[in-house]
C-alpha positions in Angstrom: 42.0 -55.6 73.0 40.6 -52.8 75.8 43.6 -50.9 77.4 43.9 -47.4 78.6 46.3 -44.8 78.5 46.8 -41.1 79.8 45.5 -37.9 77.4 46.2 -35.0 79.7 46.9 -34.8 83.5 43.4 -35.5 84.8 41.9 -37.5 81.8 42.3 -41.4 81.2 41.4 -42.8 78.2 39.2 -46.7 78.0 40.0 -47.7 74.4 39.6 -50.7 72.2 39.7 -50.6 68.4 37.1 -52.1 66.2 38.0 -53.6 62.6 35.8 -52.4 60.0 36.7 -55.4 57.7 37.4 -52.7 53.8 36.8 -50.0 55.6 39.5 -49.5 58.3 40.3 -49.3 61.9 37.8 -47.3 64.7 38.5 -46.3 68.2 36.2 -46.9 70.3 36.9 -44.4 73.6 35.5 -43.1 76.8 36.8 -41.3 79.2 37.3 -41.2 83.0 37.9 -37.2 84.3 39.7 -37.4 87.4 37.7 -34.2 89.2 36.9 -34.2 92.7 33.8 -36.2 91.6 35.1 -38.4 89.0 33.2 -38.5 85.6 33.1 -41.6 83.3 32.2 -40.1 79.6 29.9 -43.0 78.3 30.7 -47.0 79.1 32.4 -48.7 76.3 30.5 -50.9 73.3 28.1 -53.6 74.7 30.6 -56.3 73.5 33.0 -55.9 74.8 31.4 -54.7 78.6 33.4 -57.6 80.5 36.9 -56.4 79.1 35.8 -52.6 79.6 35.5 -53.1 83.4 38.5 -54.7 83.8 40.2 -51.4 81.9 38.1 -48.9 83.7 39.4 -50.9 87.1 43.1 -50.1 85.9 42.5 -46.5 86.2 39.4 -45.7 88.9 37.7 -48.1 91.1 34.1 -48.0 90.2 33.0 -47.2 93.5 34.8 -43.5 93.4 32.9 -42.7 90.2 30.0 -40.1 90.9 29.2 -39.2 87.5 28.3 -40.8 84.1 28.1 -38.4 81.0 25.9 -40.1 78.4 26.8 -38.6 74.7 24.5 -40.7 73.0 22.3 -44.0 73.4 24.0 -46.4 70.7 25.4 -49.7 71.6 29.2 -48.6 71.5 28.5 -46.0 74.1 26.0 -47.8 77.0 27.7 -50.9 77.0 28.7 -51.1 81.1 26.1 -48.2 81.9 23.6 -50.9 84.1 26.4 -53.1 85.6 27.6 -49.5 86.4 24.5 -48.3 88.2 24.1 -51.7 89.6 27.8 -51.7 91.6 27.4 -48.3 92.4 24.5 -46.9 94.1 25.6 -43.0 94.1 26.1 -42.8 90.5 24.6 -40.1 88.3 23.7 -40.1 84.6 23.9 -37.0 82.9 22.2 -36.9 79.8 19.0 -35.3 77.6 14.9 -35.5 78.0 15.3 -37.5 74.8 17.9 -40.0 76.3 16.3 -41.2 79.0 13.1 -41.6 76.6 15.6 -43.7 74.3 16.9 -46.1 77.3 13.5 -46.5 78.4 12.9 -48.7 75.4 15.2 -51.5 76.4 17.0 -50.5 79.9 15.2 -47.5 82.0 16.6 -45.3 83.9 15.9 -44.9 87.5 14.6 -41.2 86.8 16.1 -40.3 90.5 19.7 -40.8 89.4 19.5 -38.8 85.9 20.6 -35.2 85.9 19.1 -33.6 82.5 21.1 -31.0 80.9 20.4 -29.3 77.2 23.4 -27.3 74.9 25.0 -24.6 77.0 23.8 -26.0 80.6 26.7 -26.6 83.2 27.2 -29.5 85.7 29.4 -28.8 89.1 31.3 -32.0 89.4 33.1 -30.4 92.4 36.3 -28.8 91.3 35.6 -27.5 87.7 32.3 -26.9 86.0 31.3 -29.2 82.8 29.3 -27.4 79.6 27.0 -29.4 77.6 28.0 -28.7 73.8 26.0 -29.8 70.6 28.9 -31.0 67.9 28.9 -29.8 64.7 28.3 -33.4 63.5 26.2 -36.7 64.8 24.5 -39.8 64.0 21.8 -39.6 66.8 19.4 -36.4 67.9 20.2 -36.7 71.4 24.1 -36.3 71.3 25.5 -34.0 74.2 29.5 -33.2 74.0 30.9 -31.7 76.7 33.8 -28.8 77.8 35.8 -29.2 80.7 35.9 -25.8 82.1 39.0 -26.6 84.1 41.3 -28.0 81.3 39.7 -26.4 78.1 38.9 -29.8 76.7 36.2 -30.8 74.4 34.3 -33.9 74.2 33.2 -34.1 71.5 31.2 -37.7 70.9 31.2 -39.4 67.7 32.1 -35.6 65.8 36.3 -36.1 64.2 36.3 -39.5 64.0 38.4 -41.0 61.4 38.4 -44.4 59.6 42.2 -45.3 59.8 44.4 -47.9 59.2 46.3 -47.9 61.8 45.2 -46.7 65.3 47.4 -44.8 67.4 47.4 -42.7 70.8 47.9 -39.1 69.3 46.1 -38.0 66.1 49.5 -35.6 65.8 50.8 -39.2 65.0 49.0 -39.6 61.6 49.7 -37.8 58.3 47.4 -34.8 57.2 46.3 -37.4 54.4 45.3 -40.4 56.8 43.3 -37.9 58.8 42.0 -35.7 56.3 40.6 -38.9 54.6 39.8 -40.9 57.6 37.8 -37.9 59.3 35.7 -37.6 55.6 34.9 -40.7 55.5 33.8 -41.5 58.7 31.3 -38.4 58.9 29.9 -39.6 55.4 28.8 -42.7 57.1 28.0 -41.7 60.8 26.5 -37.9 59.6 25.4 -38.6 55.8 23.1 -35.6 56.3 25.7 -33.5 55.9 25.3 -33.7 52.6 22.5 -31.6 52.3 23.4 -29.4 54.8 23.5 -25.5 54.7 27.2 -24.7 53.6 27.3 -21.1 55.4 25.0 -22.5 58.4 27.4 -25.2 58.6 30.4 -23.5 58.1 29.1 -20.8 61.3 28.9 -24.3 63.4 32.1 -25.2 63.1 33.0 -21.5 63.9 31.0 -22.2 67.2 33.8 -24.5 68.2 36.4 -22.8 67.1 35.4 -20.4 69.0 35.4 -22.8 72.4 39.6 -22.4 71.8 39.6 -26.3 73.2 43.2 -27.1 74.5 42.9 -30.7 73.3 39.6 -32.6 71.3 38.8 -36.3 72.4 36.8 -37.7 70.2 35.0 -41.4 70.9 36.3 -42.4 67.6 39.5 -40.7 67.2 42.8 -40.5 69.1 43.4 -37.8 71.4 43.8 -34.5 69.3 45.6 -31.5 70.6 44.1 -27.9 70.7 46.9 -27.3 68.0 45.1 -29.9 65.7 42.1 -28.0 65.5 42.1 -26.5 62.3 43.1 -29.9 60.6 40.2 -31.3 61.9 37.7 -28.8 60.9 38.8 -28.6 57.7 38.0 -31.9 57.3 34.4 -31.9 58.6 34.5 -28.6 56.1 35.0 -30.6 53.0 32.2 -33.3 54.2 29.3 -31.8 52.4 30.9 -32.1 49.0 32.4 -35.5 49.5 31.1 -38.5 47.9 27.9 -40.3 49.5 28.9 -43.0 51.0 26.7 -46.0 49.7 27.2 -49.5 51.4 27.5 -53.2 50.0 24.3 -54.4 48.6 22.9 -58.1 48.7 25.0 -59.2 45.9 28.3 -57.5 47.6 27.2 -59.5 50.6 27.1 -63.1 49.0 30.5 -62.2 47.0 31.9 -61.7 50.0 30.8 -64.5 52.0 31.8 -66.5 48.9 35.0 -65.9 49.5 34.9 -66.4 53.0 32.8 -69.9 52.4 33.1 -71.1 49.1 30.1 -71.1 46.6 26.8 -71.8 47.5 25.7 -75.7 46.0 
């Protein structure tokens, strides 16, 4: 189910929650920032584009939207981006060189309606200024997080999300444990390359947003996160490199588990 609900004074959030069946819950979030030229922060999963609209409607009428930040290019993130463009001629996507070259492969462009922007380049969206941000942690080359100048807070794209079993609105609602274990798990699947990762190189990136003093962290795949939270969720991307790898079902997982779903095979 898509519904939406308030994270700070001038931030909605577009939500829907995806079941990972023996894995957990996943949010699945964007963003509408309510500045004098309203920004969407990426378009909901492809799935589920239909129900996204009708949520995004609840909160902004399409038609006032001037902006489109695109973190990244997967499915869970473009899903409305085209039916977007298409209703509304004055859009803007804000994204990389690479993330236009990316879309190009399946749904260009038009190159006049892209604004390109790199780590540490601003956008003027009218009434506050938006800086482009790396994240400490991501599952494709071109991700772009963002700080809202204005409010202090930091978008941070796939980076803190947590595998949970239940899902709610605050992360302050979940236990240290849930989050600590969620967060780990999620960025052993989504950033397995962690792993091999530089401990002190790593450890000076998460400094790097510690350092941006973020008033509150909205994640796509975690619930909103207050500045205060900070330190709970960087320890947990902290402990990733020496967490377990995460290795998925194999073939014969697969049919045991469609056994069970079907019966056996005849």
């Amino acid at each position: 189910m898509m519904y939406t609900y308030r994270a700070a004074p001038d931030v909605d959030v577009v939500t829907s929650t995806a079941t990972i069946t023996g894995f957990g819950n996943l949010a699945i979030n964007a963003f509408v920032i309510h500045a004098a030229e309203p920004v969407l922060v990426d378009t909901g999963a492809a799935r589920e584009s239909k129900d996204f609209m009708a949520a995004l409607r609840t909160v902004i009428d399409p038609a006032d939207l001037r902006w489109i930040w695109l973190t990244h290019t997967d499915f869970d993130h473009i899903g409305s981006l085209q039916r977007l463009l298409d209703e509304n001629e004055r859009l803007r996507v804000i994204t990389s060189f690479l993330g236009v070259g990316i879309m190009s492969l399946a749904a260009p462009l038009p190159m006049d309606r892209v604004y390109l922007v790199n780590p540490g380049q601003t956008v003027d969206v009218g009434d506050r200024t938006l800086t482009a941000v790396r994240p400490p942690a991501f599952d494709n080359p071109i991700t772009t997080g963002l700080r809202d100048e204005r409010s202090g807070i930091f978008f941070s794209s796939d980076c803190f999300g947590a595998l949970l079993d239940e899902v709610p609105e605050c992360a302050e609602d979940l236990s240290d444990e849930a989050l600590r274990e969620g967060q780990v798990f999620w960025a052993t699947v989504d950033s397995s390359w962690l792993h091999k990762v530089d401990r002190a190189l790593f450890a000076s990136e998460l400094d790097r947003i510690r350092q941006l003093e973020p008033t509150m962290i909205l994640s796509s795949h975690l619930p909103a996160a207050r500045g205060s939270s900070m330190e709970r969720l960087l320890g947990a991307l902290a402990a990733v490199p020496d967490a377990p790898v995460f290795v998925g079902p194999d073939q014969a997982a697969l049919e045991q588990m469609l056994a069970g779903i079907t019966g056996p095979a005849r």
